[in-house]
N, CA, C and O atoms as a printed pandas DataFrame, in Angstrom:
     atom_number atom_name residue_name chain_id  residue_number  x_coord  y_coord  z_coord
0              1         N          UNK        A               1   27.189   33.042   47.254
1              2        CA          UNK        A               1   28.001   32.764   46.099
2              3         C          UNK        A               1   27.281   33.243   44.840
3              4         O          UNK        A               1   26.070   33.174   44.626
4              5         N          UNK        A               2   28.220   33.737   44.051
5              6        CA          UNK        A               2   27.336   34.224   42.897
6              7         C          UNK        A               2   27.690   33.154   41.505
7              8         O          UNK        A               2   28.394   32.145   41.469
8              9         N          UNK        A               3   26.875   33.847   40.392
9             10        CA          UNK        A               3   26.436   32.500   39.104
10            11         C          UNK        A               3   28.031   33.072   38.164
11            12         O          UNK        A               3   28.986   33.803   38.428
12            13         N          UNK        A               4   27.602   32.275   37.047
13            14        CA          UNK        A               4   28.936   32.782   36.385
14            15         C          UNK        A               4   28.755   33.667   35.069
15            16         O          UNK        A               4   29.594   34.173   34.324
16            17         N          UNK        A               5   27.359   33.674   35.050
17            18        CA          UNK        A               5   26.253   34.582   34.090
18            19         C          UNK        A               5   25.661   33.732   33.201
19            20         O          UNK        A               5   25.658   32.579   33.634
20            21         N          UNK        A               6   25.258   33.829   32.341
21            22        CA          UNK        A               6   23.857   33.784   31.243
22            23         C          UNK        A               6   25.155   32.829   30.415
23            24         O          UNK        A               6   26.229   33.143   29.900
24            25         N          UNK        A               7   24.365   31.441   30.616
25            26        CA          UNK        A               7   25.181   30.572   29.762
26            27         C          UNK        A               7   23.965   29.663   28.824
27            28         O          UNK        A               7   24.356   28.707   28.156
28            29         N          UNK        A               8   22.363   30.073   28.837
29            30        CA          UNK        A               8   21.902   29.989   27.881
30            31         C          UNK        A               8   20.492   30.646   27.539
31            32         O          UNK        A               8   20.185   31.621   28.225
32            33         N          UNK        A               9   19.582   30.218   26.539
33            34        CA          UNK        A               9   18.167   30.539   26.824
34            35         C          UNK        A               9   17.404   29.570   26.609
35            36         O          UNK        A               9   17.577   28.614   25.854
36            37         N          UNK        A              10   16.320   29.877   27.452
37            38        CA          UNK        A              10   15.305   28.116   27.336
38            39         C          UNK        A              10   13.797   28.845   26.793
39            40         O          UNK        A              10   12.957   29.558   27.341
40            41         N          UNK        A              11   13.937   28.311   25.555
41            42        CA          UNK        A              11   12.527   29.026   24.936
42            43         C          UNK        A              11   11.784   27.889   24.394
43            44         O          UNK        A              11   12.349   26.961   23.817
44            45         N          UNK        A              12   10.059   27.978   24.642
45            46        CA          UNK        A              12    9.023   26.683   24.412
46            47         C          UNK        A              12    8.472   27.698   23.022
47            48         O          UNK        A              12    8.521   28.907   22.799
48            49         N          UNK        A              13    7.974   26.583   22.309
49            50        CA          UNK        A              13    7.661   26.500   21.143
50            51         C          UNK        A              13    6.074   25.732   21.058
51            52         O          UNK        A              13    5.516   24.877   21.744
52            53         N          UNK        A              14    5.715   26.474   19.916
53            54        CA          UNK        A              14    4.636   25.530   19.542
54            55         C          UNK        A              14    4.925   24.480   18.240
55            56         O          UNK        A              14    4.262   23.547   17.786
56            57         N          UNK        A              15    6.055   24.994   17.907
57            58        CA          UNK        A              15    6.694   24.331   16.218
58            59         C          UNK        A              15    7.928   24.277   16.474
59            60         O          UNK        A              15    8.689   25.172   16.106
60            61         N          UNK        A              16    8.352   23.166   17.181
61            62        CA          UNK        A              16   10.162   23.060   17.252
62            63         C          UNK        A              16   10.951   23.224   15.805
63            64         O          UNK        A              16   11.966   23.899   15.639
64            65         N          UNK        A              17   10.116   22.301   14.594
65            66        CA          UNK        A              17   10.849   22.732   13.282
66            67         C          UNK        A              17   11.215   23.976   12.967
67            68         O          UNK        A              17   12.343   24.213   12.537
68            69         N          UNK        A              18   10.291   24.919   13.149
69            70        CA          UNK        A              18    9.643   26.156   12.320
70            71         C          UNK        A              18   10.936   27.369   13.478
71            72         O          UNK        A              18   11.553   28.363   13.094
72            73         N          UNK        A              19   10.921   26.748   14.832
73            74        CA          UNK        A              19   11.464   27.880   15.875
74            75         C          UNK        A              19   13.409   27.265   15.622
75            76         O          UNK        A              19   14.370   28.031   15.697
76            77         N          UNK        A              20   13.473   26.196   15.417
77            78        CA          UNK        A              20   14.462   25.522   14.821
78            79         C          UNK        A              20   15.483   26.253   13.490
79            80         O          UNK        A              20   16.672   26.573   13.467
80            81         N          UNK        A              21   14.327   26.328   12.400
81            82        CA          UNK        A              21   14.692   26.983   11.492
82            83         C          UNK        A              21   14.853   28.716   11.823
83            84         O          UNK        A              21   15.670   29.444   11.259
84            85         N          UNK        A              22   14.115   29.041   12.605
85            86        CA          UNK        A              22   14.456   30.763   12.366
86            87         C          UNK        A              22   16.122   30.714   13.178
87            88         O          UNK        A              22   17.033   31.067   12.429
88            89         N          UNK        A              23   16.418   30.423   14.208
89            90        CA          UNK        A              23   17.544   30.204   15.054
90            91         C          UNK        A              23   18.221   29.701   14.133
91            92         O          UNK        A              23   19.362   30.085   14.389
92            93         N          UNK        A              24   18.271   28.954   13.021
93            94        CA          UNK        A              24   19.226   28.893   12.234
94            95         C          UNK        A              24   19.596   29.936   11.306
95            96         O          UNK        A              24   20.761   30.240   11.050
96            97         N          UNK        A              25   18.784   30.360   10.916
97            98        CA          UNK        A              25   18.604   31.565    9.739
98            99         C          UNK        A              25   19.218   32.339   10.455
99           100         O          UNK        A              25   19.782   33.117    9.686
100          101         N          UNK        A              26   19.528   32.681   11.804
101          102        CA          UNK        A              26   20.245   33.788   12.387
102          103         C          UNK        A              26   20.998   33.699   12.697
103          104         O          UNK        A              26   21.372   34.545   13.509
104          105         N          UNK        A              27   22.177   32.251   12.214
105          106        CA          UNK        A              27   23.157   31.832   12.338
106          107         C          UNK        A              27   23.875   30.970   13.563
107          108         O          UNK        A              27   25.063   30.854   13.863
108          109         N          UNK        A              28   22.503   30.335   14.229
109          110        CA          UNK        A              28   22.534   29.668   15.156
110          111         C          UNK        A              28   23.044   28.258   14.494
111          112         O          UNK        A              28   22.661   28.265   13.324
112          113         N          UNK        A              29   23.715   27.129   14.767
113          114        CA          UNK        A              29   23.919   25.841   14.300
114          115         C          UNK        A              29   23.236   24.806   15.915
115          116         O          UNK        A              29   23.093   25.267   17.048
116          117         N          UNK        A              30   22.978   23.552   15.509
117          118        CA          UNK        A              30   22.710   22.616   16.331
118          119         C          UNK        A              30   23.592   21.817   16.647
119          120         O          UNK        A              30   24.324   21.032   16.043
120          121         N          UNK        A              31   23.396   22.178   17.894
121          122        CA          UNK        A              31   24.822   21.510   19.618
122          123         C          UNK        A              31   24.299   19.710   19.161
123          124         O          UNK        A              31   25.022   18.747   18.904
124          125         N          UNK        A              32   22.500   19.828   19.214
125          126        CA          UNK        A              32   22.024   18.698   19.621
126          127         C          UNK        A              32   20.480   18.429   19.492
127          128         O          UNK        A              32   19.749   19.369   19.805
128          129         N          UNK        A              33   19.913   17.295   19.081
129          130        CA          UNK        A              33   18.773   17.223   19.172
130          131         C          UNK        A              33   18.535   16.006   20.006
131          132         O          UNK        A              33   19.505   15.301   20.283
132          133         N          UNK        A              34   17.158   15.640   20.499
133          134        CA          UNK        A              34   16.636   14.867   21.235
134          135         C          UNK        A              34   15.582   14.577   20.310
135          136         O          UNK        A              34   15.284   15.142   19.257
136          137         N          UNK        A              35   14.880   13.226   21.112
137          138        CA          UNK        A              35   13.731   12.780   20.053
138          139         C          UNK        A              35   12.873   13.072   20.306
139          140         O          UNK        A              35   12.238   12.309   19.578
140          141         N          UNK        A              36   11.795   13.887   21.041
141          142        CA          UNK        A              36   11.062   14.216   21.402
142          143         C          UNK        A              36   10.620   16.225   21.206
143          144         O          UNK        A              36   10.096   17.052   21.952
144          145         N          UNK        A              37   10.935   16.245   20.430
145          146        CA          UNK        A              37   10.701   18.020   20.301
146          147         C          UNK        A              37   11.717   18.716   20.556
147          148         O          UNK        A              37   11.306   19.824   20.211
148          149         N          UNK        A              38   12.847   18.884   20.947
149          150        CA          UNK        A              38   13.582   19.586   21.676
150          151         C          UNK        A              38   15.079   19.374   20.825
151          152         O          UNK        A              38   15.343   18.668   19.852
152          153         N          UNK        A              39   16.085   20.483   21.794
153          154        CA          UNK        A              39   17.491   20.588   20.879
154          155         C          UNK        A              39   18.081   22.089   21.272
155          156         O          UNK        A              39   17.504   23.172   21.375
156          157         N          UNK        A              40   19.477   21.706   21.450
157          158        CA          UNK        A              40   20.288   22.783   21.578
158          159         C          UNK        A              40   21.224   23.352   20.577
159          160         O          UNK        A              40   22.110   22.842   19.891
160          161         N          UNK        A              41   20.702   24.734   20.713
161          162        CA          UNK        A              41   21.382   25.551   19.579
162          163         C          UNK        A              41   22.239   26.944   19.675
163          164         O          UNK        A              41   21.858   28.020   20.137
164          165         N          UNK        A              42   23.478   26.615   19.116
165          166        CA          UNK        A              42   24.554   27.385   19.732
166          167         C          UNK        A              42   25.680   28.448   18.599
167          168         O          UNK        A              42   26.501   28.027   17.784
168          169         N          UNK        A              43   25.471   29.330   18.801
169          170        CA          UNK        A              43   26.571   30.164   17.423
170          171         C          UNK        A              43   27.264   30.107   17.697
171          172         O          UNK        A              43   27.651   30.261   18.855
172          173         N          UNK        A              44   28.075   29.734   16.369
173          174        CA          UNK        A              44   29.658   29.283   15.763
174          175         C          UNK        A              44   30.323   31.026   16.742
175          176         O          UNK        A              44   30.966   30.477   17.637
176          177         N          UNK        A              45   30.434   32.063   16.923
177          178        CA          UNK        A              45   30.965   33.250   17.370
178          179         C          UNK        A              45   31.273   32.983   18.811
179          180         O          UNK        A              45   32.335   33.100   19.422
180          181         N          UNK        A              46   29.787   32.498   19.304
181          182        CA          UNK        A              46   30.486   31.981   21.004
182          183         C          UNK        A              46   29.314   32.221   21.686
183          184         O          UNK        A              46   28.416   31.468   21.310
184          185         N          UNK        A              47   28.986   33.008   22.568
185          186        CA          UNK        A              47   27.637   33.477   23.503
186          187         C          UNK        A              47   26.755   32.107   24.011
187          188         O          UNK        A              47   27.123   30.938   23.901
188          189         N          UNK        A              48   25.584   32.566   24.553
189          190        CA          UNK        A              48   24.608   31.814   25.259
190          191         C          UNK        A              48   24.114   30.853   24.392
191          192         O          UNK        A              48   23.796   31.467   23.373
192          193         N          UNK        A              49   23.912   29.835   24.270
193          194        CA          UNK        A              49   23.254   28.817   23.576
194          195         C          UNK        A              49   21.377   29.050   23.667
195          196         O          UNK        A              49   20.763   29.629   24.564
196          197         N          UNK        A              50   21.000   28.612   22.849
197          198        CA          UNK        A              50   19.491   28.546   22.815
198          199         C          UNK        A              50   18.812   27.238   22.978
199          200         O          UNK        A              50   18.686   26.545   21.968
200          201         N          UNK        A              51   18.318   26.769   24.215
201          202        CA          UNK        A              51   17.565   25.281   24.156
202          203         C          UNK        A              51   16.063   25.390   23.966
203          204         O          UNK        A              51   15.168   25.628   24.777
204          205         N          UNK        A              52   16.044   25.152   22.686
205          206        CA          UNK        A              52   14.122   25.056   22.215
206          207         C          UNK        A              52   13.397   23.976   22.417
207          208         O          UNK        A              52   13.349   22.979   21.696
208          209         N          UNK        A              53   12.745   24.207   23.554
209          210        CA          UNK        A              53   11.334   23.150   23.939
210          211         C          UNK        A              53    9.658   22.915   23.075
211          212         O          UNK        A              53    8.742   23.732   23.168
212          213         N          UNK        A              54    9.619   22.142   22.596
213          214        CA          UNK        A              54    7.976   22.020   22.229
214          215         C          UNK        A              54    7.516   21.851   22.953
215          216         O          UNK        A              54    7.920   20.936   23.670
216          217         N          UNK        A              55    6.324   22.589   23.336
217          218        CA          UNK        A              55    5.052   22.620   24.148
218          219         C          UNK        A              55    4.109   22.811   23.481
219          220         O          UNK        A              55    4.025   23.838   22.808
220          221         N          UNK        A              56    3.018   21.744   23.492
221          222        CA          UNK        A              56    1.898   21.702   22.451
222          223         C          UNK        A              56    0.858   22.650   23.042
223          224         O          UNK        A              56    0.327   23.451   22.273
224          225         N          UNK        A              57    0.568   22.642   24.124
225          226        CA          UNK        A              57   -0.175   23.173   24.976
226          227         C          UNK        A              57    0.083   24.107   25.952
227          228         O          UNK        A              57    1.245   24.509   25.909
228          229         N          UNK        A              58   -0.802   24.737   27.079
229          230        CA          UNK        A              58   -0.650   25.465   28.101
230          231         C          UNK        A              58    0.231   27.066   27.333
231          232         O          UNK        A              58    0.205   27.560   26.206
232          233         N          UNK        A              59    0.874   27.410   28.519
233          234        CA          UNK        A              59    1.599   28.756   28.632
234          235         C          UNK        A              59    2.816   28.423   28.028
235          236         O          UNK        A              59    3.391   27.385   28.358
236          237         N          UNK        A              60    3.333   29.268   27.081
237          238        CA          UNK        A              60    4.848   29.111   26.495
238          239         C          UNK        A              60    6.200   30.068   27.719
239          240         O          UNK        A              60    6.033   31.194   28.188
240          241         N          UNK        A              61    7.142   29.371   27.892
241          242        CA          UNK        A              61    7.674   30.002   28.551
242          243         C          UNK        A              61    9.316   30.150   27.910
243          244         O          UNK        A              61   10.067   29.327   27.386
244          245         N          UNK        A              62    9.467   31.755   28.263
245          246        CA          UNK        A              62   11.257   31.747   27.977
246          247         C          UNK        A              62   12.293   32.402   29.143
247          248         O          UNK        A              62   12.361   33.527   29.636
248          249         N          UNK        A              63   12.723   31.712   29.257
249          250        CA          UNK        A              63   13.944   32.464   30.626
250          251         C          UNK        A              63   15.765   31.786   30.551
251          252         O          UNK        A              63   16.303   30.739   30.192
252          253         N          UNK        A              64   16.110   32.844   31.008
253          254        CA          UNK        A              64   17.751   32.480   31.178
254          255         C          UNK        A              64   18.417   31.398   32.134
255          256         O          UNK        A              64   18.267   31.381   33.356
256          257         N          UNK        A              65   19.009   30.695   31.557
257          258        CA          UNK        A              65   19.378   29.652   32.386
258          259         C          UNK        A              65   21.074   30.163   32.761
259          260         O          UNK        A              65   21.891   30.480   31.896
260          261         N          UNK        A              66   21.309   30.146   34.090
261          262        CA          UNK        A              66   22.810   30.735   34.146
262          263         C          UNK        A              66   23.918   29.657   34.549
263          264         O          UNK        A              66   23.734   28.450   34.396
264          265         N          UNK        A              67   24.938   30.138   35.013
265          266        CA          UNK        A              67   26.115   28.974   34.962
266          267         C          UNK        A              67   26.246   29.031   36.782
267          268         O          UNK        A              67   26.762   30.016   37.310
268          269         N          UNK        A              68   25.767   27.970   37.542
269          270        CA          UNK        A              68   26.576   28.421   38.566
270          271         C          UNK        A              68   27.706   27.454   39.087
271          272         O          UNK        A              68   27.618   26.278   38.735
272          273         N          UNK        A              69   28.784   27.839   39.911
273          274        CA          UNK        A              69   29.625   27.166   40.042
274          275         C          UNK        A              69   29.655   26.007   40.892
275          276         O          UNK        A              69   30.680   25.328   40.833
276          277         N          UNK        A              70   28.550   25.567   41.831
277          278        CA          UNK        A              70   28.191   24.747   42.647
278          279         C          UNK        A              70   27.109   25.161   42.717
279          280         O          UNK        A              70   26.774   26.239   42.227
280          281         N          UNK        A              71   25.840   23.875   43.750
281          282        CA          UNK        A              71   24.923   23.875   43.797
282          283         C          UNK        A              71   24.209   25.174   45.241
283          284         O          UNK        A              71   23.107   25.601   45.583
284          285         N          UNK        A              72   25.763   25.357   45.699
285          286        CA          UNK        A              72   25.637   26.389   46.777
286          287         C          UNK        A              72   24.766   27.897   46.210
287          288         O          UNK        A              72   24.313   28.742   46.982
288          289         N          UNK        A              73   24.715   27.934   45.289
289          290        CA          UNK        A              73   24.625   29.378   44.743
290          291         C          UNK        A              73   22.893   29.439   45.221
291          292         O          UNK        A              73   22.474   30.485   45.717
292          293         N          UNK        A              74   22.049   28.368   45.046
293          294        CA          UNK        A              74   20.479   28.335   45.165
294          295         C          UNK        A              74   20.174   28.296   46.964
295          296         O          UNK        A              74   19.061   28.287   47.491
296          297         N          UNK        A              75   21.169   28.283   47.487
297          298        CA          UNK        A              75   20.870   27.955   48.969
298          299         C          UNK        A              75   19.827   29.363   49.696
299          300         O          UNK        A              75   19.921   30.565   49.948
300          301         N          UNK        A              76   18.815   28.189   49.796
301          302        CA          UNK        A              76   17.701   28.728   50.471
302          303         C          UNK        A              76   17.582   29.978   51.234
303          304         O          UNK        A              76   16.650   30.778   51.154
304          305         N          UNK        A              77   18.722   30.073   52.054
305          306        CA          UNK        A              77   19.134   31.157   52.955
306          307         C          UNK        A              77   19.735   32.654   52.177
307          308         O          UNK        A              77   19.871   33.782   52.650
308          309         N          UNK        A              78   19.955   32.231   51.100
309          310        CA          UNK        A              78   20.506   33.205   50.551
310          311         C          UNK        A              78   19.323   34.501   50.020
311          312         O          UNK        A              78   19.448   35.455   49.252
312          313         N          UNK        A              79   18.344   34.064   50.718
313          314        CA          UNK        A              79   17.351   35.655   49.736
314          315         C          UNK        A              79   16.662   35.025   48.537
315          316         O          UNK        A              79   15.740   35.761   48.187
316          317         N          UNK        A              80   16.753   34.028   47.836
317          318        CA          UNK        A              80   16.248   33.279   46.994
318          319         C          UNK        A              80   14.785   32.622   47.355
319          320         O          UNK        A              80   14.582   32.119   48.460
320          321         N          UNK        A              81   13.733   32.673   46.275
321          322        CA          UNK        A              81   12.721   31.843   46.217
322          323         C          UNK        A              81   12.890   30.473   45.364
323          324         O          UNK        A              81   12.775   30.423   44.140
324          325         N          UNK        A              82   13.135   29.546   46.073
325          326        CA          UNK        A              82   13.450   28.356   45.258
326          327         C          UNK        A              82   11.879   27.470   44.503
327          328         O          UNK        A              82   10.961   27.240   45.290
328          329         N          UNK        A              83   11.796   27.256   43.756
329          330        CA          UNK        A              83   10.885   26.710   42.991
330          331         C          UNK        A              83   11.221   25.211   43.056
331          332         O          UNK        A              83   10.564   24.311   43.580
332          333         N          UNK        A              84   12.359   25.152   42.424
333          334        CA          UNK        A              84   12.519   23.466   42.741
334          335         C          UNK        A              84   14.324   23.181   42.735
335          336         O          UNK        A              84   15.128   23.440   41.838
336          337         N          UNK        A              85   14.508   22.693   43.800
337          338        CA          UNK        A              85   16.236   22.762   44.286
338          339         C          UNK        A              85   17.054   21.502   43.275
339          340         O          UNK        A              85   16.448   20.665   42.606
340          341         N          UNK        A              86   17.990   21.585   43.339
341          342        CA          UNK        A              86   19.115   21.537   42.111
342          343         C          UNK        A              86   18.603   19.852   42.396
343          344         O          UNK        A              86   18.364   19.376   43.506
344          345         N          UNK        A              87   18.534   19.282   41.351
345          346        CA          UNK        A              87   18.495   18.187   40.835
346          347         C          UNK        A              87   19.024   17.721   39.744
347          348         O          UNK        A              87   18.876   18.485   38.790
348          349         N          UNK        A              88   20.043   15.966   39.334
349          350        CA          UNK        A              88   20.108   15.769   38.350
350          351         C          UNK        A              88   19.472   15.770   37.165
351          352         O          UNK        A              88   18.250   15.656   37.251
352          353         N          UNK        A              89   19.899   15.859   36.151
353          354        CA          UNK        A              89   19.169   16.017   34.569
354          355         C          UNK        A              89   19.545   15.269   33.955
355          356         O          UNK        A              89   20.704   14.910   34.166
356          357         N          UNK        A              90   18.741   14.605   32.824
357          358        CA          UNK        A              90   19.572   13.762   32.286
358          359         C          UNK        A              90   20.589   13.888   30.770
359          360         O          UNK        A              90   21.105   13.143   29.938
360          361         N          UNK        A              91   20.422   15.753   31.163
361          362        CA          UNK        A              91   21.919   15.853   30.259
362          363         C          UNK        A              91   22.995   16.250   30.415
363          364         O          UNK        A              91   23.796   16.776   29.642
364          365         N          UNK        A              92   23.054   15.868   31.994
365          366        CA          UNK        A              92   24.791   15.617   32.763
366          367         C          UNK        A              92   24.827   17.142   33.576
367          368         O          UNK        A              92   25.914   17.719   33.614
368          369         N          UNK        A              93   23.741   17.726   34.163
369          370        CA          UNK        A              93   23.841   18.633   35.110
370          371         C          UNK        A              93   22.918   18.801   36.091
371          372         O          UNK        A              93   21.717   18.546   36.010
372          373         N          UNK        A              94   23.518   19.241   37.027
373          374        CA          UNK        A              94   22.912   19.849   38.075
374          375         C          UNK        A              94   21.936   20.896   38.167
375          376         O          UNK        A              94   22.591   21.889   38.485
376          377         N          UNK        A              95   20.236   21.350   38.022
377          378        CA          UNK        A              95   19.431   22.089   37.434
378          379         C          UNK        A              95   18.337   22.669   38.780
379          380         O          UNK        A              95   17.653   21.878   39.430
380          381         N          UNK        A              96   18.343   24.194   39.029
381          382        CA          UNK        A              96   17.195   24.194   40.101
382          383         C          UNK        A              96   16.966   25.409   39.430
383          384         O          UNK        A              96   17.663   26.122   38.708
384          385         N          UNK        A              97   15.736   25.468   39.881
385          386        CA          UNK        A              97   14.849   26.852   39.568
386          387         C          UNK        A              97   14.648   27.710   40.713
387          388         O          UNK        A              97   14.337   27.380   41.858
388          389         N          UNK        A              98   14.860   28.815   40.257
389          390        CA          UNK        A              98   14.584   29.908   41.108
390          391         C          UNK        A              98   13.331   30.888   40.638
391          392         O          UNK        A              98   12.964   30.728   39.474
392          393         N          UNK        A              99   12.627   31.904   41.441
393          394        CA          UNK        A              99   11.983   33.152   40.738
394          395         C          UNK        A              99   12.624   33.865   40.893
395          396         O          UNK        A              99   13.519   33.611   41.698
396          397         N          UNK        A             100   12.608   35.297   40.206
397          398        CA          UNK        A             100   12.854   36.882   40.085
398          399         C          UNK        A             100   11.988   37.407   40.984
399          400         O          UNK        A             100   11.131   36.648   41.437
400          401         N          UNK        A             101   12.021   38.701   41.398
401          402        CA          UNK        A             101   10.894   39.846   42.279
402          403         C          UNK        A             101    8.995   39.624   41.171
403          404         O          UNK        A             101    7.824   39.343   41.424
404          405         N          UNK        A             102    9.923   40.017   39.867
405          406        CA          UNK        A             102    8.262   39.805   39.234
406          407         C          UNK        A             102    7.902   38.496   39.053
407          408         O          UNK        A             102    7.203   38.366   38.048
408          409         N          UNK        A             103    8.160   37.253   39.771
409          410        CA          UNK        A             103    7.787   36.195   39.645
410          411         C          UNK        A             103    7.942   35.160   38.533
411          412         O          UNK        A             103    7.335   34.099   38.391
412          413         N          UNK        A             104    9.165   35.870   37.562
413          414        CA          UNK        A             104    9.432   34.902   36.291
414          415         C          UNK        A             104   10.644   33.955   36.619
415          416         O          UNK        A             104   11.692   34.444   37.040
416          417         N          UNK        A             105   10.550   33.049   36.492
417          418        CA          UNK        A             105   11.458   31.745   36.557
418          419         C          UNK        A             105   12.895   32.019   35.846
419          420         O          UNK        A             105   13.107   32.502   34.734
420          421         N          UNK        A             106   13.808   31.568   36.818
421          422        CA          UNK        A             106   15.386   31.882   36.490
422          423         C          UNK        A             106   15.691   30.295   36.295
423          424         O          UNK        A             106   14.991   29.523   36.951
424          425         N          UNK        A             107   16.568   29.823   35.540
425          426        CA          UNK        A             107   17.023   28.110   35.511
426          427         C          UNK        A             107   18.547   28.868   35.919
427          428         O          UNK        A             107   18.987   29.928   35.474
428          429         N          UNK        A             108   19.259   27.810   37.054
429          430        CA          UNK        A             108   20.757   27.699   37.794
430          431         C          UNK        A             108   20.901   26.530   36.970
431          432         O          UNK        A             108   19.897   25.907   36.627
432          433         N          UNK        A             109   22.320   26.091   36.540
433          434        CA          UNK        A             109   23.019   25.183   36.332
434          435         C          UNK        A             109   24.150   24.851   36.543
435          436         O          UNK        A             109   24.931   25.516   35.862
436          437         N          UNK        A             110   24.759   23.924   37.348
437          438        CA          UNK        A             110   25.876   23.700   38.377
438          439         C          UNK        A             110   26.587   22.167   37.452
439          440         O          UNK        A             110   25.739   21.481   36.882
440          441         N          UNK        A             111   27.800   21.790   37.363
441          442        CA          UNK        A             111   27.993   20.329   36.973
442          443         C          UNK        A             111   27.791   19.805   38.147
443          444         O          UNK        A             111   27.974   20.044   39.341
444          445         N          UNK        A             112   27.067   18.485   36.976
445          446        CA          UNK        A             112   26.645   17.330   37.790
446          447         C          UNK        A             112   28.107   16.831   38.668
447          448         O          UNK        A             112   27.702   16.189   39.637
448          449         N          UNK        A             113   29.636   16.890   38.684
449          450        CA          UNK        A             113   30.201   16.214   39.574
450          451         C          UNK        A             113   30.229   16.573   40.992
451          452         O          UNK        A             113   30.353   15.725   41.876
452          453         N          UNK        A             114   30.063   18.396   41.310
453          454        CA          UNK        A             114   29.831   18.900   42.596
454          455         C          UNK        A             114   28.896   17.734   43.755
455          456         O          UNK        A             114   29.268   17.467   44.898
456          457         N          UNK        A             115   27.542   17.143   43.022
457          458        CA          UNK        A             115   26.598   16.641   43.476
458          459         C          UNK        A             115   26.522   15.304   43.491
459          460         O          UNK        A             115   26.296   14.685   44.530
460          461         N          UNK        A             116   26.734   14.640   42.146
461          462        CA          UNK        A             116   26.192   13.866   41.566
462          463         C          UNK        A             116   27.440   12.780   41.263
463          464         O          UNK        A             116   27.222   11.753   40.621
């Protein structure tokens, strides 16, 4: 089964304010914030949303999170390296990680009612 494409981006930060503000300046507005560093940000035109993570530390990471239509799409058998299989989130979806050939992390996202 295939995804339904690129329904956002998940980019870590060392300055959620500062990475906050440029995504606005480029006409991004905020879906949402959380209390802890983080927040989703989405243009008024339409496209992929941007979810900015603070990470104080370690490796910063950015990758595409896609839409899939059930949790079937990550199934093991399919040619996929699963990293960590679809699990609830606690912002109402269904979330597993996959890798790419060069080893960079893909995020699947399925609704939570398929599963959950």
């Amino acid at each position: 089964m295939a995804t339904e494409g690129i329904e956002g981006l998940y980019i870590e930060t060392r300055d959620y304010q500062a990475t906050a503000a440029f995504w606005a300046a480029l006409g991004f507005a905020r879906s949402f914030e959380t209390d802890h560093g983080s927040g989703q940000w989405s243009h008024p035109a339409g496209g992929p949303y941007v979810f900015i993570n603070e990470r104080p530390d370690g490796r910063l990471e950015t990758h595409p999170i896609l839409r899939a239509p059930d949790p079937s799409v990550a199934d093991p058998g399919g040619g996929l390296e699963v990293i960590q299989p679809f699990a609830p989130q606690h912002w109402g979806v269904l979330e597993a990680q996959v890798r790419d050939p060069d080893g960079r992390t893909v995020r699947l996202q399925a609704p939570l009612g398929e599963a959950g």
